[in-house]
C-alpha positions in Angstrom: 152.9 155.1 92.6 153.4 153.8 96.1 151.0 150.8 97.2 148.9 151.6 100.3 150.8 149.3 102.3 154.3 151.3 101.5 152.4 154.2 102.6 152.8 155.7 106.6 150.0 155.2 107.8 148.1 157.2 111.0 145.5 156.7 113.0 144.0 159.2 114.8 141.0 157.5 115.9 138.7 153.9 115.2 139.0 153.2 111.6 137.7 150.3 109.1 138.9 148.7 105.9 136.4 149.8 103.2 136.1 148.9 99.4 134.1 148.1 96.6 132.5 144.8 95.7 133.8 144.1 92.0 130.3 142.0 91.2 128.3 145.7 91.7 130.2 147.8 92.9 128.7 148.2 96.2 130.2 150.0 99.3 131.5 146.9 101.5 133.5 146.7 104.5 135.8 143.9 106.0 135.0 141.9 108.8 136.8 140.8 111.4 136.1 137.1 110.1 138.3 138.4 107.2 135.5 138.6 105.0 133.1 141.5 103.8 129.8 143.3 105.2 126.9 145.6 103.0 126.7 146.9 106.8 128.7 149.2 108.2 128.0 147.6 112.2 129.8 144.7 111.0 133.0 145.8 110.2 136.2 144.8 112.3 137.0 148.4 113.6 141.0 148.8 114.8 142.8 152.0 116.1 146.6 151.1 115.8 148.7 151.6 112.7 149.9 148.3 112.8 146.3 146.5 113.2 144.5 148.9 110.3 148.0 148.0 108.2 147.0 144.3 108.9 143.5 144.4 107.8 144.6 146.8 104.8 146.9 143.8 103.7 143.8 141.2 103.9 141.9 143.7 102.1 144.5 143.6 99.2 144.7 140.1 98.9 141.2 139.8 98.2 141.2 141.3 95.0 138.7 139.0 93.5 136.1 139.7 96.1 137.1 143.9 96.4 138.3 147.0 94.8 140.2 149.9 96.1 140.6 149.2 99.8 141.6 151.9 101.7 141.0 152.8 105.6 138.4 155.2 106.5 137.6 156.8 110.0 134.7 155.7 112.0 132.7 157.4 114.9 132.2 155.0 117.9 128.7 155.8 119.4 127.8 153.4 122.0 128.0 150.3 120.2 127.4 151.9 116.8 129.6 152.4 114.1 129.2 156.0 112.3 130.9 156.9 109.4 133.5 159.7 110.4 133.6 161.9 107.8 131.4 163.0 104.4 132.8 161.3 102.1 132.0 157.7 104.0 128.4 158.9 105.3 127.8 159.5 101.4 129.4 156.3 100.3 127.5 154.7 103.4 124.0 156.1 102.1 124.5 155.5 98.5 124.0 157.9 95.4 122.6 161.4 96.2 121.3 162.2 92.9 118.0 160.3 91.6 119.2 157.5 89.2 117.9 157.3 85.0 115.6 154.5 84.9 115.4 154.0 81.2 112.3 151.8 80.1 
């Protein structure tokens, strides 16, 4: 398997880095102080190749912190960050199925 890194990658538009925390699993993103948001209006958003390849290669390195860092597409709105496509407005939202409770 290729590492992301090896990979071409393009950008067509603003993109972030985007992972998972590995404490809960929670949808995070990295910030442009090289560290990671809950919130999606914090994330460091770049629209090269070479600066998402940059923040990919942080992303990596921080595999205590994060899981599965990849670059996702973002909608620029004003000042506000959207999430560009389905999959990251349903990662941004959280689960879209009621969660067992169990007592």
């Amino acid at each position: 398997m290729t590492s992301p890194l090896q990979q071409k990658i393009r950008i067509t538009g603003p993109s972030v880095v985007t992972a998972n925390r590995t404490g809960d699993g929670s949808v995070i993103y990295r910030t442009a102080a090289k560290g990671w948001s809950n919130s999606l209006a914090d994330a460091a958003v770049v629209s090269t190749s070479d600066d998402a390849r940059a923040l990919l290669a942080e992303a990596i390195a921080d595999d205590i912190g994060a899981v599965g860092a990849y670059i996702a597409p973002v909608t620029l709105i004003g000042s506000e960050i959207e999430p560009g496509n389905l999959r990251e407005k349903i990662r941004a939202k959280g689960v879209t199925i009621p969660l067992l409770v169990s007592a």
